[in-house]
FITI-367231 format. One record per atom (N, C-alpha, C): x, y, z; residue in one letter; chain; atom name. Coordinates in nm, 2 decimals, m for minus. Layout:
N
+--------+--------+--------+---+---+----+
|      x |      y |      z | r | c |  a |
+--------+--------+--------+---+---+----+
|      X |      Y |      Z | A | A | CA |
...
+--------+--------+--------+---+---+----+
This chain:
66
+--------+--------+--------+---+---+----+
|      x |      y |      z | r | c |  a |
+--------+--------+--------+---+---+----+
|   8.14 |   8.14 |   9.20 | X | A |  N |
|   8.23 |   8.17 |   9.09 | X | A | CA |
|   8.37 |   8.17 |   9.14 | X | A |  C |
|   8.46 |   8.13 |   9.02 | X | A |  N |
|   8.60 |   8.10 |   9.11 | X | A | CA |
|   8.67 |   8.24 |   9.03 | X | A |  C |
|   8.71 |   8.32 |   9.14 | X | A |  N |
|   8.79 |   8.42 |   9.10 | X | A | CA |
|   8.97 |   8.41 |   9.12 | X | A |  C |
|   9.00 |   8.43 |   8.98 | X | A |  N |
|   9.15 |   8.43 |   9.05 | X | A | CA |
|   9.24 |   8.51 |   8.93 | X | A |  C |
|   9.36 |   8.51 |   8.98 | X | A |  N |
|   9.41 |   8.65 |   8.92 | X | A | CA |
|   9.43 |   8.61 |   8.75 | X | A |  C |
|   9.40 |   8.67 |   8.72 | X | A |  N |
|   9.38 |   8.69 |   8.54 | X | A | CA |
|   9.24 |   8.69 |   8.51 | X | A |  C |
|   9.15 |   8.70 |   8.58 | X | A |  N |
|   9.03 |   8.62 |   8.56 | X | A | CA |
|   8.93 |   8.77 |   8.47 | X | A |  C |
|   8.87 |   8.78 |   8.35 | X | A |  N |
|   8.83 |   8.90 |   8.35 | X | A | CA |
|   8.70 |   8.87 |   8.36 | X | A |  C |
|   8.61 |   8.99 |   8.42 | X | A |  N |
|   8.52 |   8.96 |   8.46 | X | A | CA |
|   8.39 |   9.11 |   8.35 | X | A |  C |
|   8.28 |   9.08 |   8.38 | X | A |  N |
|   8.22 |   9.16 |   8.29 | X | A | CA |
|   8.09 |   9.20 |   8.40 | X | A |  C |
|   8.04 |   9.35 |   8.36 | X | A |  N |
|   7.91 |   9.36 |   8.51 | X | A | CA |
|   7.80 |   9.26 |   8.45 | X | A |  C |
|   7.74 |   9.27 |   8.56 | X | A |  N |
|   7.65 |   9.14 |   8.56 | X | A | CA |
|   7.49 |   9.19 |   8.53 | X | A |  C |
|   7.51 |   9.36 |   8.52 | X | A |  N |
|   7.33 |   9.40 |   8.48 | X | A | CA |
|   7.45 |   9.49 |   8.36 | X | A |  C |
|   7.41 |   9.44 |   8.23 | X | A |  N |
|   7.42 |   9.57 |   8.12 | X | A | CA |
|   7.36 |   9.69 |   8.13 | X | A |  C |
|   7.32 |   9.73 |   8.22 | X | A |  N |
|   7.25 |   9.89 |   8.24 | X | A | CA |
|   7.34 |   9.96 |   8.27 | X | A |  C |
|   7.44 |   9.91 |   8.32 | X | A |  N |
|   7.53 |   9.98 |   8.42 | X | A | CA |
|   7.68 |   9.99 |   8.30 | X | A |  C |
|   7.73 |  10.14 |   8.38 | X | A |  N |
|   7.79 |  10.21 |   8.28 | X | A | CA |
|   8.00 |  10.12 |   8.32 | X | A |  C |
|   8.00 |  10.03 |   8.40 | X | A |  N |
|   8.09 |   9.95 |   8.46 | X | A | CA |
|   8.15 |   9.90 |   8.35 | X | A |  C |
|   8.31 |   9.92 |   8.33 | X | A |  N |
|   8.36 |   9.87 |   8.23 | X | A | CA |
|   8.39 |   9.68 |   8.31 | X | A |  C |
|   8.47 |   9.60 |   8.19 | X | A |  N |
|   8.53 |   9.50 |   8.25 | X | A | CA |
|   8.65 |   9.51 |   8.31 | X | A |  C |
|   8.63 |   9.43 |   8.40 | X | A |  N |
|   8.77 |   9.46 |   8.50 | X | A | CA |
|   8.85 |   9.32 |   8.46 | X | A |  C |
|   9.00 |   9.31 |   8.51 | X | A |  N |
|   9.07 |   9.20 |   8.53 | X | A | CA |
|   9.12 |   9.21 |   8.67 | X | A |  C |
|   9.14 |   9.09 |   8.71 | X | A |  N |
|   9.16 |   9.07 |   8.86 | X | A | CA |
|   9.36 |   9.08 |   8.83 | X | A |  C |
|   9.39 |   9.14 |   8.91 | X | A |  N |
|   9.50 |   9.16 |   8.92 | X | A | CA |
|   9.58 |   9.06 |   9.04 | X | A |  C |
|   9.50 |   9.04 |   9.17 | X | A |  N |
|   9.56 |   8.99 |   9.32 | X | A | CA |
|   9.46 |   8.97 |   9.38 | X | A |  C |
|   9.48 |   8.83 |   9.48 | X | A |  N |
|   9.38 |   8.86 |   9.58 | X | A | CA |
|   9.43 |   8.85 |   9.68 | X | A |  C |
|   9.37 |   8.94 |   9.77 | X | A |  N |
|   9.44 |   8.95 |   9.89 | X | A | CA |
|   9.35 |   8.87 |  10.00 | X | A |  C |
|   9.35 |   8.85 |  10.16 | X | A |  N |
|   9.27 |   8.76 |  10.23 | X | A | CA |
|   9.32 |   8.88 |  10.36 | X | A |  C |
|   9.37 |   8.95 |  10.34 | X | A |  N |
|   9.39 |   8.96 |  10.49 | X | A | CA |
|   9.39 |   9.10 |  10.46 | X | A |  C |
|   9.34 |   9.21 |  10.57 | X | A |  N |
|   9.26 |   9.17 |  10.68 | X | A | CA |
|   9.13 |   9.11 |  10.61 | X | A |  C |
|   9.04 |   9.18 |  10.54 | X | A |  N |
|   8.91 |   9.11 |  10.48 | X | A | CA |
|   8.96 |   9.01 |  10.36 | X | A |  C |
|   8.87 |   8.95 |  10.28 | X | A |  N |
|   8.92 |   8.91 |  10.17 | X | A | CA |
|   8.90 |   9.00 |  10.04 | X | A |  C |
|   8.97 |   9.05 |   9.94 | X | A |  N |
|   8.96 |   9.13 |   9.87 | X | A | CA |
|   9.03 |   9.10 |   9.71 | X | A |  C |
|   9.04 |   9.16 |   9.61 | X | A |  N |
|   9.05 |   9.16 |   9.48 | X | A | CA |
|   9.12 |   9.27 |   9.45 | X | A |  C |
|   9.21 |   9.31 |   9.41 | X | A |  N |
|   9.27 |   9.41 |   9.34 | X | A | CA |
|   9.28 |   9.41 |   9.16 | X | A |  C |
|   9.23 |   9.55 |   9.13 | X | A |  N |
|   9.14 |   9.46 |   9.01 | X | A | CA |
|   9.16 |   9.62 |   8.92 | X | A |  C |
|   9.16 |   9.61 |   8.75 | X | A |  N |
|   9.19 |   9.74 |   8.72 | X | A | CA |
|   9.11 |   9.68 |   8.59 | X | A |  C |
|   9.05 |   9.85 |   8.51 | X | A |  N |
|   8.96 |   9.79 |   8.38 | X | A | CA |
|   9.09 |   9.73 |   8.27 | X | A |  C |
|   9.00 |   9.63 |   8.22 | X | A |  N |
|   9.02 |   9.57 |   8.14 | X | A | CA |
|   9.08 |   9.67 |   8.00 | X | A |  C |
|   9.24 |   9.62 |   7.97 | X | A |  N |
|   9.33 |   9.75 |   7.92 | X | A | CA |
|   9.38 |   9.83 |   7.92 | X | A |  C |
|   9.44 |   9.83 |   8.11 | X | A |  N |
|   9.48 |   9.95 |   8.15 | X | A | CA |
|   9.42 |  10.02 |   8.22 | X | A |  C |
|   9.50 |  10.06 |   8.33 | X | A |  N |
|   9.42 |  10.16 |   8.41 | X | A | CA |
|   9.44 |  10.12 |   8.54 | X | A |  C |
|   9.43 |  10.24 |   8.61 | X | A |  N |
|   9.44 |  10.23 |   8.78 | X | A | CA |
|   9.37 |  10.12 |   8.88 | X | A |  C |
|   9.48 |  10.06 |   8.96 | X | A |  N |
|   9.43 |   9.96 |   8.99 | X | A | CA |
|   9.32 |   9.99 |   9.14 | X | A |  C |
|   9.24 |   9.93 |   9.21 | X | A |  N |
|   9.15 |   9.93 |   9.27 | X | A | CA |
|   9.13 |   9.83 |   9.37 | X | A |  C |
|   9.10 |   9.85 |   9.48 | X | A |  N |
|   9.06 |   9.65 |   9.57 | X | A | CA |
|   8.90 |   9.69 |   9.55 | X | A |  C |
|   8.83 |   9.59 |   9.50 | X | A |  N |
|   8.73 |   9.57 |   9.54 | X | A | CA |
|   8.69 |   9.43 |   9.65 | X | A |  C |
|   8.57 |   9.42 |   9.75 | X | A |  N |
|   8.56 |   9.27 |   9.84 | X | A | CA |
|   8.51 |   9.20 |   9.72 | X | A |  C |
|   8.55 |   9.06 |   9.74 | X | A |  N |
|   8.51 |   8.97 |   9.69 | X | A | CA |
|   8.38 |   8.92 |   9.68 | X | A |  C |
|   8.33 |   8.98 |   9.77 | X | A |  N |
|   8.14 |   8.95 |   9.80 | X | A | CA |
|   8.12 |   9.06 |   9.67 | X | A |  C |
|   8.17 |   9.15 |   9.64 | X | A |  N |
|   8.13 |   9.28 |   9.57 | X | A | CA |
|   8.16 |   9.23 |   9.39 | X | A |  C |
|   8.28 |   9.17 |   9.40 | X | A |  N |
|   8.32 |   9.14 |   9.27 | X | A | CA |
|   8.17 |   9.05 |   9.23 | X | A |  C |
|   8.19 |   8.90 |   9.32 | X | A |  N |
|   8.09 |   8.80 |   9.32 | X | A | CA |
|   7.91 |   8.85 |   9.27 | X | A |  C |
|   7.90 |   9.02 |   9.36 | X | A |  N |
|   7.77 |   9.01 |   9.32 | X | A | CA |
|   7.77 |   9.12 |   9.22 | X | A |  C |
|   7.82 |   9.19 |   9.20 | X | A |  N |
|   7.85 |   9.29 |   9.07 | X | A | CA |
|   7.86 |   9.24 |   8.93 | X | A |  C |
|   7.98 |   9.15 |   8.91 | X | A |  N |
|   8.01 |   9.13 |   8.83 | X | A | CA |
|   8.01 |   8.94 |   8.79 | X | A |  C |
|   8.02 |   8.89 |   8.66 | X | A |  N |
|   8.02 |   8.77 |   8.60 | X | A | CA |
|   8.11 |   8.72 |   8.53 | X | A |  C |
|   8.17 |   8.60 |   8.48 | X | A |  N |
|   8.24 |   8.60 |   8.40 | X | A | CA |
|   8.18 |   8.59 |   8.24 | X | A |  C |
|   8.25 |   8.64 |   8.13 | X | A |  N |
|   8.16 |   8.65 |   8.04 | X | A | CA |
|   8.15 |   8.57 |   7.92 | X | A |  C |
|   8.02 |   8.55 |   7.87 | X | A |  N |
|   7.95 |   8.43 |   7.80 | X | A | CA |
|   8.06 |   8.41 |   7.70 | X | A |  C |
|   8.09 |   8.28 |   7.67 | X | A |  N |
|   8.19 |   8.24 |   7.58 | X | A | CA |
|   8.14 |   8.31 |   7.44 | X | A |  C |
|   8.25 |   8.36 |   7.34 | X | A |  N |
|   8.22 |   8.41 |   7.20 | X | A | CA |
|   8.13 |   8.55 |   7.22 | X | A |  C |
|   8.13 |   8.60 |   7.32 | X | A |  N |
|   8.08 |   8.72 |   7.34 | X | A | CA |
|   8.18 |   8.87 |   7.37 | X | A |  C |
|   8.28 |   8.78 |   7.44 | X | A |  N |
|   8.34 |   8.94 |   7.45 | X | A | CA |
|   8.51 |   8.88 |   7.40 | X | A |  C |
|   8.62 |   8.97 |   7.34 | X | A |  N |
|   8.69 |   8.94 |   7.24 | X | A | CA |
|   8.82 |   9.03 |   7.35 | X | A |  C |
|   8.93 |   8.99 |   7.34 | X | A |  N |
|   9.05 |   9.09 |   7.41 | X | A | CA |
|   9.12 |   9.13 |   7.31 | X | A |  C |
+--------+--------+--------+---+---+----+
């Protein structure tokens, strides 16, 4: 999945109580990382990119509305 900043992303199991995030930055150094805040506001966050990648999806066209 290509992550990059604007990118909103949606969780990848609907069970889970995980809003959507938007990617804000990505950082590479020292690890590689995402700085990322929900979708609408709200405190920003780094999550790793292996975390974003396995957490979360991008979401199905005509399904979710900004």
């Amino acid at each position: 999945m290509r992550i990059c900043p604007g990118t909103l992303l949606v969780p990848a199991r609907t069970a889970e109580q995980a809003a959507p995030v938007e990617v804000k930055a990505i950082r590479r150094s020292p690890v590689p990382y995402a700085e990322v805040e929900p979708h609408g506001g709200g405190q920003r966050r780094p999550m790793l990119l292996r975390d974003l990648e396995r957490d979360y999806r991008l979401p199905t066209p005509g399904t979710f509305t900004v």
